[in-house]
Biopython code that builds the backbone (N, CA, C, O; Angstrom):
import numpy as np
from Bio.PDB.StructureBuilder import StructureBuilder

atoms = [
    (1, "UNK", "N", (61.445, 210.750, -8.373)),
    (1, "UNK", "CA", (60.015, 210.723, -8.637)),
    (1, "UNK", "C", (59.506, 209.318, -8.342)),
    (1, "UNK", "O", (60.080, 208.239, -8.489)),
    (2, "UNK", "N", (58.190, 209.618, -7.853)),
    (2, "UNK", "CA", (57.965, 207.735, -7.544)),
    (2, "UNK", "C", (56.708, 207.425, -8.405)),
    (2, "UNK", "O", (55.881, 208.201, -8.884)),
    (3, "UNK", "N", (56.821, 205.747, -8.481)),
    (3, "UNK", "CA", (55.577, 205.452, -9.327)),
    (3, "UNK", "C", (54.328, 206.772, -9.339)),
    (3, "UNK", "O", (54.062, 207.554, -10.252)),
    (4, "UNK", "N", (53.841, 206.676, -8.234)),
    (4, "UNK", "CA", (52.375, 207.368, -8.607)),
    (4, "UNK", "C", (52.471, 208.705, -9.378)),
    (4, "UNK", "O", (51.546, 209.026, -10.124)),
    (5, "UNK", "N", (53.735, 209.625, -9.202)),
    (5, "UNK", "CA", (53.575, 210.674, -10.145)),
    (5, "UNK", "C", (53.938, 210.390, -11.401)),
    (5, "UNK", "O", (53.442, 210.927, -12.392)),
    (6, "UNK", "N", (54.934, 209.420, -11.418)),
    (6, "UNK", "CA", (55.307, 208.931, -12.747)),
    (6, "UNK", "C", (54.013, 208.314, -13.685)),
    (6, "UNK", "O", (54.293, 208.716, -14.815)),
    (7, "UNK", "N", (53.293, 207.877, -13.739)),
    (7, "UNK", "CA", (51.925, 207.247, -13.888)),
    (7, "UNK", "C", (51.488, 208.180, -14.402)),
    (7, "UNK", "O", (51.629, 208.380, -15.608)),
    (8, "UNK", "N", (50.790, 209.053, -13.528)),
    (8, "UNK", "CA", (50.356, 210.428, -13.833)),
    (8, "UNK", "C", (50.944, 210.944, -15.170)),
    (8, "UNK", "O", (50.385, 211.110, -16.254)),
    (9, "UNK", "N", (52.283, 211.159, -14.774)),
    (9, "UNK", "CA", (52.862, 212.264, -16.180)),
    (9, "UNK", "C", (52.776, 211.448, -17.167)),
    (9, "UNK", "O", (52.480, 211.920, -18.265)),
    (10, "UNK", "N", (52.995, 210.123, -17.040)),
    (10, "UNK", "CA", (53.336, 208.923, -18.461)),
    (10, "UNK", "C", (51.656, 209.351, -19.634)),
    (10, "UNK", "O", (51.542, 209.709, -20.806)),
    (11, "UNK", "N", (50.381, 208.984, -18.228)),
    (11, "UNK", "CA", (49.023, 209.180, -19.039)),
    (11, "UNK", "C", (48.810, 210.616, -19.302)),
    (11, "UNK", "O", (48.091, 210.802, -20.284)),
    (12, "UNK", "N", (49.318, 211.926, -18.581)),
    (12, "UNK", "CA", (48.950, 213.124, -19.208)),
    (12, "UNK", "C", (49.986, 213.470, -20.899)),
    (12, "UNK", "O", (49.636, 214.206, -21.822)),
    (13, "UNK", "N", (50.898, 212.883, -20.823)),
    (13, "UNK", "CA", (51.695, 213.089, -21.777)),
    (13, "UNK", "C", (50.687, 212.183, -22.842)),
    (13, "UNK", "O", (50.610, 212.682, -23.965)),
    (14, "UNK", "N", (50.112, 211.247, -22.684)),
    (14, "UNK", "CA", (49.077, 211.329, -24.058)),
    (14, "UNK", "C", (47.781, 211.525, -24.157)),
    (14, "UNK", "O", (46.990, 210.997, -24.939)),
    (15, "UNK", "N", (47.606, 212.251, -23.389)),
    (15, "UNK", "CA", (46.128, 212.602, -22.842)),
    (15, "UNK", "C", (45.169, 211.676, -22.565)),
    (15, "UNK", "O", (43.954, 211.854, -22.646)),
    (16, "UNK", "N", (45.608, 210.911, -22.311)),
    (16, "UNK", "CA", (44.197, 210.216, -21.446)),
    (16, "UNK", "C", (44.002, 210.492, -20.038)),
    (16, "UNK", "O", (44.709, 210.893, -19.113)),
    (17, "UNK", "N", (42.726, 210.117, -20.205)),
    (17, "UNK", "CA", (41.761, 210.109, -19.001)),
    (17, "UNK", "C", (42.236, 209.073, -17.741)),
    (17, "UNK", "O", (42.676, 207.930, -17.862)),
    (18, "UNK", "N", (42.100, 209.532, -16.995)),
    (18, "UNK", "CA", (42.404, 207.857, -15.717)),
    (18, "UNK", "C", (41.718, 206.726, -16.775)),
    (18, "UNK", "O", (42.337, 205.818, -17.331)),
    (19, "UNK", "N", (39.861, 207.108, -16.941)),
    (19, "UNK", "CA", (39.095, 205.853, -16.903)),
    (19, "UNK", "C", (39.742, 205.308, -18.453)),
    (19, "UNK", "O", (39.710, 204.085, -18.587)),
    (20, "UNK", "N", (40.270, 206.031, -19.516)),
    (20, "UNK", "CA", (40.851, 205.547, -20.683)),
    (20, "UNK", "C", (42.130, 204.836, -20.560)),
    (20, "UNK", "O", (42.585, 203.854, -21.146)),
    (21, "UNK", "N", (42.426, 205.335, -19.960)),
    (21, "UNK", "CA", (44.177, 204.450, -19.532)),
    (21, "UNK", "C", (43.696, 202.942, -18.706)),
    (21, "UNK", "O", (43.818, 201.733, -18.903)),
    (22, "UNK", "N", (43.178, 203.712, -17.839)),
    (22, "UNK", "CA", (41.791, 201.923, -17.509)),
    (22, "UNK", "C", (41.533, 200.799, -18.318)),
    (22, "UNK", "O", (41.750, 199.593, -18.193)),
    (23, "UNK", "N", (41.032, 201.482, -19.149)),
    (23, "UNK", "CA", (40.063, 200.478, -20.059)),
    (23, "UNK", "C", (41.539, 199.951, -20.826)),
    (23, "UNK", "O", (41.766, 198.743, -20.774)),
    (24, "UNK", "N", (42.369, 200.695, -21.415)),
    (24, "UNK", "CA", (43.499, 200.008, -22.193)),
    (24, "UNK", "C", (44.445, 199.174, -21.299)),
    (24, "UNK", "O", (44.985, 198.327, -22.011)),
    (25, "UNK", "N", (44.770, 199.103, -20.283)),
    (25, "UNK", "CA", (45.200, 198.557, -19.273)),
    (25, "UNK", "C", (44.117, 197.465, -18.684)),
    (25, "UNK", "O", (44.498, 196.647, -17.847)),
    (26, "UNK", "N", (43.177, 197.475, -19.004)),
    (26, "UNK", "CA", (41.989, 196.391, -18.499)),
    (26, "UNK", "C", (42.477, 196.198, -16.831)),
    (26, "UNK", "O", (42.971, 195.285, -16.169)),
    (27, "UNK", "N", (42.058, 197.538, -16.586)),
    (27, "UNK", "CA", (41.926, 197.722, -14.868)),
    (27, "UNK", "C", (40.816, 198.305, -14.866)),
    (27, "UNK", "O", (40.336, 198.675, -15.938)),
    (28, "UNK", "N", (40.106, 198.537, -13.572)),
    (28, "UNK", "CA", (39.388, 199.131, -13.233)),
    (28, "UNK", "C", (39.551, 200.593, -12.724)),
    (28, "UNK", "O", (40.081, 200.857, -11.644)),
    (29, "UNK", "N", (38.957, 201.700, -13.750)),
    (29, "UNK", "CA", (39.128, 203.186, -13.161)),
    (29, "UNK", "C", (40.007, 203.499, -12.073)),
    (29, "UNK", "O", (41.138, 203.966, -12.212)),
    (30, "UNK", "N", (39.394, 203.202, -10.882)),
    (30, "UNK", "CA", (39.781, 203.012, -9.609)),
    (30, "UNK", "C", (41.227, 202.638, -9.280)),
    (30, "UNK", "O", (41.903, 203.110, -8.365)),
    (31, "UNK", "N", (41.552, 201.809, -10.079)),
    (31, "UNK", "CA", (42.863, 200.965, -9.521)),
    (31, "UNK", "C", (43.525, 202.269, -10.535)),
    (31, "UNK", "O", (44.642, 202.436, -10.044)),
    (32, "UNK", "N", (43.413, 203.021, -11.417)),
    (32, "UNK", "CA", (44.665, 204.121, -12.332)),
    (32, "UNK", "C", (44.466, 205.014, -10.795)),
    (32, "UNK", "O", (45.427, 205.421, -10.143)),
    (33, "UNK", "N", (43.149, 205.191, -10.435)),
    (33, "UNK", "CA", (42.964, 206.844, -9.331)),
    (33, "UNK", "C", (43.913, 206.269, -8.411)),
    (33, "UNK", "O", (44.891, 207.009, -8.303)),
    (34, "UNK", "N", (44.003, 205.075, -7.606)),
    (34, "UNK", "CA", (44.156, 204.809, -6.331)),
    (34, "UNK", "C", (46.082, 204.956, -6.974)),
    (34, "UNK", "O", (46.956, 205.278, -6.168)),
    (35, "UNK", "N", (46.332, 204.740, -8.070)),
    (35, "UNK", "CA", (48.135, 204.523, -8.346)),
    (35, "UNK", "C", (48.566, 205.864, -8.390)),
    (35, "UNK", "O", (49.682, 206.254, -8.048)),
    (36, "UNK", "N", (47.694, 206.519, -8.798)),
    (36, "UNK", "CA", (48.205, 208.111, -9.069)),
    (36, "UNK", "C", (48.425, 209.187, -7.552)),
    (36, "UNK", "O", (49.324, 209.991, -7.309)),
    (37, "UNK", "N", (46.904, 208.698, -6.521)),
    (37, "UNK", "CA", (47.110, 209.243, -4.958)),
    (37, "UNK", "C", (47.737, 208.387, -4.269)),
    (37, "UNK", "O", (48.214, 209.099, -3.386)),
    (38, "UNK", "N", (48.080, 207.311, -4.052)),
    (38, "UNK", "CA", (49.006, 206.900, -3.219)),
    (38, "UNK", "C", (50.350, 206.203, -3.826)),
    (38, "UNK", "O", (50.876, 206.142, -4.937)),
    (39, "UNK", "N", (50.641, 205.693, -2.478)),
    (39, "UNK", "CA", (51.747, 204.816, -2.873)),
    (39, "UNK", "C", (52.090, 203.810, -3.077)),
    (39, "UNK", "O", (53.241, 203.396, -3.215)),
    (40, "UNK", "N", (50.909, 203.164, -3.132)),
    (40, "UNK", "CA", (50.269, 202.071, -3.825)),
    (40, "UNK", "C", (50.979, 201.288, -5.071)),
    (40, "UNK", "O", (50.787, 202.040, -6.027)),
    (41, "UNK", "N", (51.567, 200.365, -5.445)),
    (41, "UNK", "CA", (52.230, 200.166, -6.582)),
    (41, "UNK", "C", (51.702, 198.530, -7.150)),
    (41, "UNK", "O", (51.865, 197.511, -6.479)),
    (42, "UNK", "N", (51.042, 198.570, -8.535)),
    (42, "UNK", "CA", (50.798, 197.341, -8.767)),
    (42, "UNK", "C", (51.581, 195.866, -8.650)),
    (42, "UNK", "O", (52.633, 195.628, -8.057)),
    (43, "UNK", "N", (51.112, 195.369, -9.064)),
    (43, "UNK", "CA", (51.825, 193.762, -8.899)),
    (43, "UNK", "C", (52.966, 193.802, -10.142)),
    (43, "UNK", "O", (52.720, 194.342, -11.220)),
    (44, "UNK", "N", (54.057, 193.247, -9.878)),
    (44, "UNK", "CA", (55.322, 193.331, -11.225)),
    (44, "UNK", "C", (54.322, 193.299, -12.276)),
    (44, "UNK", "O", (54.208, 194.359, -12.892)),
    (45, "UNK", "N", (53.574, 192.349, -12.630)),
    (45, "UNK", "CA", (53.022, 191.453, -13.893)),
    (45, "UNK", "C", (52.378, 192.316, -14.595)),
    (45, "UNK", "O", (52.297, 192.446, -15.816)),
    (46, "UNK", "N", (51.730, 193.150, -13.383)),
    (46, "UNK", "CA", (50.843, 194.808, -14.429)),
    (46, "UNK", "C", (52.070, 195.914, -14.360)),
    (46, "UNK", "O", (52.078, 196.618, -15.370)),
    (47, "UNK", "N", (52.839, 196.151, -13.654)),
    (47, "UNK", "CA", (53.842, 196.839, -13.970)),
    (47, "UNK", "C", (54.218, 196.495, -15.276)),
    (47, "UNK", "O", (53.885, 197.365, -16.080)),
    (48, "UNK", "N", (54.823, 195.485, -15.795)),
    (48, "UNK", "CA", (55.394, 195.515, -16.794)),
    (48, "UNK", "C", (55.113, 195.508, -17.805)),
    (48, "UNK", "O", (55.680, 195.496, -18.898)),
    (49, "UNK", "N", (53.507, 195.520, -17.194)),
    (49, "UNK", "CA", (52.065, 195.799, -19.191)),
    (49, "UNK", "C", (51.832, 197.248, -19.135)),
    (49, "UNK", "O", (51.252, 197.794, -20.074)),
    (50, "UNK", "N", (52.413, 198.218, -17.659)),
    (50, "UNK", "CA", (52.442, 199.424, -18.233)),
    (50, "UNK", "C", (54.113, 199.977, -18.808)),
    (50, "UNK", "O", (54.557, 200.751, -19.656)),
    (51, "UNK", "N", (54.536, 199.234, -17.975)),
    (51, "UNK", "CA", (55.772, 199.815, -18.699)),
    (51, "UNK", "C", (55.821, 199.690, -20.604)),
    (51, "UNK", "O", (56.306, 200.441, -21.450)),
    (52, "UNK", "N", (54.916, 198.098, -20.732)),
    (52, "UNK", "CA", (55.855, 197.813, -22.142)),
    (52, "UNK", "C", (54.905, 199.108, -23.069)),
    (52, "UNK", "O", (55.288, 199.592, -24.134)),
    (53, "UNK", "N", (53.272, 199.578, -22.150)),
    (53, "UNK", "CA", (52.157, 200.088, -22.685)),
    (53, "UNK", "C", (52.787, 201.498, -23.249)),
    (53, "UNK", "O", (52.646, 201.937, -24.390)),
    (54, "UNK", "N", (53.615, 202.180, -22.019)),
    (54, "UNK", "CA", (54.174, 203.466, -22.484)),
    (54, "UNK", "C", (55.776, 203.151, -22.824)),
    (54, "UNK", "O", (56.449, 204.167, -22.652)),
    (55, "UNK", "N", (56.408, 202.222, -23.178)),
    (55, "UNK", "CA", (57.799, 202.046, -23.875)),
    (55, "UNK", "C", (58.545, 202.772, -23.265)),
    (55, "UNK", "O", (59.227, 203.717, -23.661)),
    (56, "UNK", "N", (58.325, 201.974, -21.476)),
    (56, "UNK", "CA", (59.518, 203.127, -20.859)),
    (56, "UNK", "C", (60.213, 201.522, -20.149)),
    (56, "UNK", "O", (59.824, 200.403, -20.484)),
    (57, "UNK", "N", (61.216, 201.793, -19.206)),
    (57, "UNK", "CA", (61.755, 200.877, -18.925)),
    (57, "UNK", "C", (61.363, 200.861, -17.095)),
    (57, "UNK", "O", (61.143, 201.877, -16.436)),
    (58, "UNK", "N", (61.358, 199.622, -16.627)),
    (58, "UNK", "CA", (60.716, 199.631, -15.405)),
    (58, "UNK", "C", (61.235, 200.538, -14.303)),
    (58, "UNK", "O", (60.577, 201.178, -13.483)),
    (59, "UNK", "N", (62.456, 200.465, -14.444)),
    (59, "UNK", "CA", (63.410, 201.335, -13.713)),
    (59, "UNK", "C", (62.583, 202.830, -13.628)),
    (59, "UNK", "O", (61.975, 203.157, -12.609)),
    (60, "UNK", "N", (62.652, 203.689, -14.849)),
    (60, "UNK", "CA", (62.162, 204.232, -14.838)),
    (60, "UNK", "C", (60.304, 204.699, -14.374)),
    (60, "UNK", "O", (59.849, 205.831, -14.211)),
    (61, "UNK", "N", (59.847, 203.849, -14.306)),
    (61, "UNK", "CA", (58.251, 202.990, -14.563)),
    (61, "UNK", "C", (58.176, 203.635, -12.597)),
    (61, "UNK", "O", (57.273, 204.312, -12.105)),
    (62, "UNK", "N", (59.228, 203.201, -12.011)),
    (62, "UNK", "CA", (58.889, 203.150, -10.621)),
    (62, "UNK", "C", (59.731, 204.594, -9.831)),
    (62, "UNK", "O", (59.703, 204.887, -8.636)),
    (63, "UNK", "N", (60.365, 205.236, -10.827)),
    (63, "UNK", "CA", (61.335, 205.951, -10.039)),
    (63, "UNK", "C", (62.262, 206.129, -9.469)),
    (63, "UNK", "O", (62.592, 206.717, -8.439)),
    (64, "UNK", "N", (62.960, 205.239, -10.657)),
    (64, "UNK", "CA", (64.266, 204.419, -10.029)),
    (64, "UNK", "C", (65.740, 205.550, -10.943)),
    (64, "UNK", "O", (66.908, 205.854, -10.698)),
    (65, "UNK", "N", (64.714, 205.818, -12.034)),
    (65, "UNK", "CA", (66.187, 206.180, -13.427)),
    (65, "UNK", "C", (65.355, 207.319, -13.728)),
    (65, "UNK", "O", (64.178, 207.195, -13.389)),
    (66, "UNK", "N", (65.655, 208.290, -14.229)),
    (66, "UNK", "CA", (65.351, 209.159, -15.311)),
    (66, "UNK", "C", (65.227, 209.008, -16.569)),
    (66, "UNK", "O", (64.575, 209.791, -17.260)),
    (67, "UNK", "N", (65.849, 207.961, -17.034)),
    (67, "UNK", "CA", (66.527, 207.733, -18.635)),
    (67, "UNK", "C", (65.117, 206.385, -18.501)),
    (67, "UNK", "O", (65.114, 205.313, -17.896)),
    (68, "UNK", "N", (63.936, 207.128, -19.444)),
    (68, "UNK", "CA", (62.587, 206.251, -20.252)),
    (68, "UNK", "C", (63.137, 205.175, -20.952)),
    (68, "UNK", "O", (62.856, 204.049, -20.542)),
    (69, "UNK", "N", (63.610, 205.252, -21.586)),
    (69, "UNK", "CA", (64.297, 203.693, -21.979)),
    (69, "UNK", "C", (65.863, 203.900, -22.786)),
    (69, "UNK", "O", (66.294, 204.465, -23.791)),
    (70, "UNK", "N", (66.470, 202.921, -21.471)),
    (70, "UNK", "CA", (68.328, 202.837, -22.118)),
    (70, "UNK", "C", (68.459, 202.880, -23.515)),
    (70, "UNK", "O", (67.701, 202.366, -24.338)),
    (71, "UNK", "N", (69.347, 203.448, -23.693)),
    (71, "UNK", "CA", (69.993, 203.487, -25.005)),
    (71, "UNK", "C", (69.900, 202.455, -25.582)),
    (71, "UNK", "O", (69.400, 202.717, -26.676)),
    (72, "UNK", "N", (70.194, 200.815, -25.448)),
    (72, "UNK", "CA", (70.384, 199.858, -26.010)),
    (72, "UNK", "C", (68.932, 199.765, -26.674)),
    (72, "UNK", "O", (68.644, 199.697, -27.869)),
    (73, "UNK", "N", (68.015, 199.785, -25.433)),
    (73, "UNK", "CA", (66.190, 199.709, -25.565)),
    (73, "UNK", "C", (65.742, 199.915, -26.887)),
    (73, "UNK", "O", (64.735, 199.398, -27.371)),
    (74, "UNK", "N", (66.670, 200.838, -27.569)),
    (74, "UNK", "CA", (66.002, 201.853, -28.762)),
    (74, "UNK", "C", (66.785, 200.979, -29.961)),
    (74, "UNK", "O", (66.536, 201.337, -31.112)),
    (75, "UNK", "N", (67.452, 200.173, -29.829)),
    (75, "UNK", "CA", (68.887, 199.660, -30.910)),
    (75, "UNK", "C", (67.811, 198.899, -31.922)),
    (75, "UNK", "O", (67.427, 198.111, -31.057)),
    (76, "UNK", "N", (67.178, 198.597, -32.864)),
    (76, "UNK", "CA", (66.816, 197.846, -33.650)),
    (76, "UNK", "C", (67.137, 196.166, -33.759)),
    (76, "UNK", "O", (66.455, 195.143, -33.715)),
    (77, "UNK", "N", (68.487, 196.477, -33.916)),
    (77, "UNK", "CA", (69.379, 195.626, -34.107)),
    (77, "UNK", "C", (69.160, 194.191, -32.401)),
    (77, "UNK", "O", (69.301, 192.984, -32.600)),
    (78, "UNK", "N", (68.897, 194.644, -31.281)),
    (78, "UNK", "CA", (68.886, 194.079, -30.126)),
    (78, "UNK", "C", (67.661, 193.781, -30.183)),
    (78, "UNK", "O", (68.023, 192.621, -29.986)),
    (79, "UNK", "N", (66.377, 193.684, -30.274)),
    (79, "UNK", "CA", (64.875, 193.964, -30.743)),
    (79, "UNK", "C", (65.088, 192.535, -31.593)),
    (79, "UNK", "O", (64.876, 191.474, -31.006)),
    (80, "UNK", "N", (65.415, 192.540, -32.664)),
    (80, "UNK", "CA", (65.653, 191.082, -33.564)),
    (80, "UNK", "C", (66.162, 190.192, -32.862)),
    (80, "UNK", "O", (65.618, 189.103, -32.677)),
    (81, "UNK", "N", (67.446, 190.582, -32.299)),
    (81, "UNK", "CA", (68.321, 189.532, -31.600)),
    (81, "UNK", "C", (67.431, 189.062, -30.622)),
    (81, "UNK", "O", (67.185, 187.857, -30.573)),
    (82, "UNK", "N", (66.683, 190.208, -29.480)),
    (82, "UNK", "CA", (65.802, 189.249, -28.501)),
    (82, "UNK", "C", (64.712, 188.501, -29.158)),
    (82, "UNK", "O", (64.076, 187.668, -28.513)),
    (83, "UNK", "N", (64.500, 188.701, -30.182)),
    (83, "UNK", "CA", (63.582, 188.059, -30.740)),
    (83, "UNK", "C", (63.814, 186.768, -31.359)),
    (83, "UNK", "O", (62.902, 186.071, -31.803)),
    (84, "UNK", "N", (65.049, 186.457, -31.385)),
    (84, "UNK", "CA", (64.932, 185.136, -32.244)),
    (84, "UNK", "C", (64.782, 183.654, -31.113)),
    (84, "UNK", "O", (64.649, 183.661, -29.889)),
    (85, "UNK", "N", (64.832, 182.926, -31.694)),
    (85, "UNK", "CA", (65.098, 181.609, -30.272)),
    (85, "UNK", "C", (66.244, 181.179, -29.894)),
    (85, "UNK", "O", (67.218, 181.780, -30.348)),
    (86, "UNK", "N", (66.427, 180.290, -29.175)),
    (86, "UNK", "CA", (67.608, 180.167, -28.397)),
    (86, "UNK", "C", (68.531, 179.264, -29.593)),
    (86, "UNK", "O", (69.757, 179.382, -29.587)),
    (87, "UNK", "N", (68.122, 178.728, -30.196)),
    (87, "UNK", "CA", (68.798, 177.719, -31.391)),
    (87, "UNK", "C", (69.429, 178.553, -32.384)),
    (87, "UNK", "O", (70.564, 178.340, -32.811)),
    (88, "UNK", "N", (68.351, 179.933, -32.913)),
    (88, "UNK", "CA", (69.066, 180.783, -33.385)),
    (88, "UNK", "C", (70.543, 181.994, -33.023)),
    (88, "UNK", "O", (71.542, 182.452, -33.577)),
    (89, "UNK", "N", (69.789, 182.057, -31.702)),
    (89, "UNK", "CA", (70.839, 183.004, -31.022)),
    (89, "UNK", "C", (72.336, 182.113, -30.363)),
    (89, "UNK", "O", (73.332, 182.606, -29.835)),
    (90, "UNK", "N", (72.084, 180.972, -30.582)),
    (90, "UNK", "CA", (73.357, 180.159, -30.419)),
    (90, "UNK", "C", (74.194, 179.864, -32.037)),
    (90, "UNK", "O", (75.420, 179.899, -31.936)),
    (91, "UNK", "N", (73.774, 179.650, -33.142)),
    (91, "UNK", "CA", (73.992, 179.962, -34.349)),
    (91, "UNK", "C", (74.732, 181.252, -34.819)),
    (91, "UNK", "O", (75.660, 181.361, -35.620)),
    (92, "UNK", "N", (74.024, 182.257, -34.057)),
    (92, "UNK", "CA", (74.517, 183.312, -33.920)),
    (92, "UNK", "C", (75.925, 183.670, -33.872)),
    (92, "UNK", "O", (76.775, 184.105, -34.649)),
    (93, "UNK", "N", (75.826, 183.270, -32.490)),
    (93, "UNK", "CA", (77.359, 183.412, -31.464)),
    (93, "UNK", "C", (77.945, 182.413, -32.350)),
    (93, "UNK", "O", (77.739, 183.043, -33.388)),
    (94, "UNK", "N", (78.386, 181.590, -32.656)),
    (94, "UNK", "CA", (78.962, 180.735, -33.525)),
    (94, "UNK", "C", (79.345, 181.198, -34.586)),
    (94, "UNK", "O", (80.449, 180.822, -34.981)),
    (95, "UNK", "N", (78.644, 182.078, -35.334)),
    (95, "UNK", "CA", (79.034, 182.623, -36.248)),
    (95, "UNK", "C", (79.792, 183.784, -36.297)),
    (95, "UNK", "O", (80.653, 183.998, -37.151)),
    (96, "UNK", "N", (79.399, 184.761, -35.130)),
    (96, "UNK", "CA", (80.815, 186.069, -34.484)),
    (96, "UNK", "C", (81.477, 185.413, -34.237)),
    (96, "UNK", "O", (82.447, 185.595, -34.973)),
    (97, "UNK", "N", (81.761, 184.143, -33.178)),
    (97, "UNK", "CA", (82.980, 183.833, -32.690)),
    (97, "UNK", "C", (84.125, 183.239, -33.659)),
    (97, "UNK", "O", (85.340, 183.059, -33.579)),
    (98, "UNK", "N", (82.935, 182.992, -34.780)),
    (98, "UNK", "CA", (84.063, 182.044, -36.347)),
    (98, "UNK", "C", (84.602, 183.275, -37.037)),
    (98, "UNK", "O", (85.626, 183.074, -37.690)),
    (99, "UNK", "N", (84.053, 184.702, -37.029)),
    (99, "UNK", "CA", (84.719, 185.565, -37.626)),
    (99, "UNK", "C", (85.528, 186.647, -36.552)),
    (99, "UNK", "O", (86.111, 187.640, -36.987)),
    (100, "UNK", "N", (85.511, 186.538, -36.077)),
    (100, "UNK", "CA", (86.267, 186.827, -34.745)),
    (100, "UNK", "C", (87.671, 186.043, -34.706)),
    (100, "UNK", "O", (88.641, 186.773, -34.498)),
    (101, "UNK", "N", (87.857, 185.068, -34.825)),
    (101, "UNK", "CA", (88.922, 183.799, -34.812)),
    (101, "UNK", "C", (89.518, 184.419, -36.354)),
    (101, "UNK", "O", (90.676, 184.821, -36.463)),
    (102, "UNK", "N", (88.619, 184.421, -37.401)),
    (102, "UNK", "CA", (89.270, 184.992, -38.802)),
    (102, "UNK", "C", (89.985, 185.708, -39.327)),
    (102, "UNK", "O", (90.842, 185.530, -40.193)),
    (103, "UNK", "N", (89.401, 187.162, -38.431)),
    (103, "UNK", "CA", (89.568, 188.692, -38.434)),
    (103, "UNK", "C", (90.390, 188.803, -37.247)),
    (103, "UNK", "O", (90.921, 189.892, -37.465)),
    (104, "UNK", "N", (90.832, 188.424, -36.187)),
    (104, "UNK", "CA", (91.747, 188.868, -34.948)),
    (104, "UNK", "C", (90.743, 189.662, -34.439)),
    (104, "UNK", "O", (90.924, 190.295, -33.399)),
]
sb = StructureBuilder()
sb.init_structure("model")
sb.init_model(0)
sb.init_chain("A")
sb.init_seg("    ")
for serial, (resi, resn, name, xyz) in enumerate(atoms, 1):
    if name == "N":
        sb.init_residue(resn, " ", resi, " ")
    sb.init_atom(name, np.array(xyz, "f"), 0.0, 1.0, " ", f" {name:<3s}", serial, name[0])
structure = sb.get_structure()
């Protein structure tokens, strides 16, 4: 499946309108019609404000995967971890690798 039908099914699956998916996307009408009839594919930077918009993964986003968002995507647990900063997430690892060394 390629972007433009994918698009399509992503906004009929919550019923919006082209011009509503527009306005939440802060595009112009036009630019949802023109993604849906051709083959036309936005710039990464709006790709990835629709991908994060419908919580699918880009892969999928363009017609690359079937699978809306990897397994990991959904983990809670990975969600925190990307979320912390790099000072933390090095703290982190420091701290598996000290119980790791403990535990075998």
């Amino acid at each position: 499946m390629n972007f433009s039908l994918r698009i399509k099914e992503l906004r009929e699956e919550r019923g919006l309108s082209q011009a509503k998916l527009a306005r939440e996307l802060n595009v112009g009408t036009g630019s949802v019609g023109m993604w849906e009839s051709t083959q036309e594919i936005p710039p990464v930077r709006k790709l990835l404000v629709i991908a994060d918009y419908f919580g699918v993964s880009l892969d999928y986003l363009v017609g690359k995967s079937d699978v809306k968002v990897p397994a990991a995507e959904k983990d809670p647990f990975l969600a925190e971890y990307r979320a912390l900063s790099p000072a933390r997430k090095a703290l982190l690892h420091g701290l598996i690798a000290s119980w790791k060394e403990e535990n075998g």
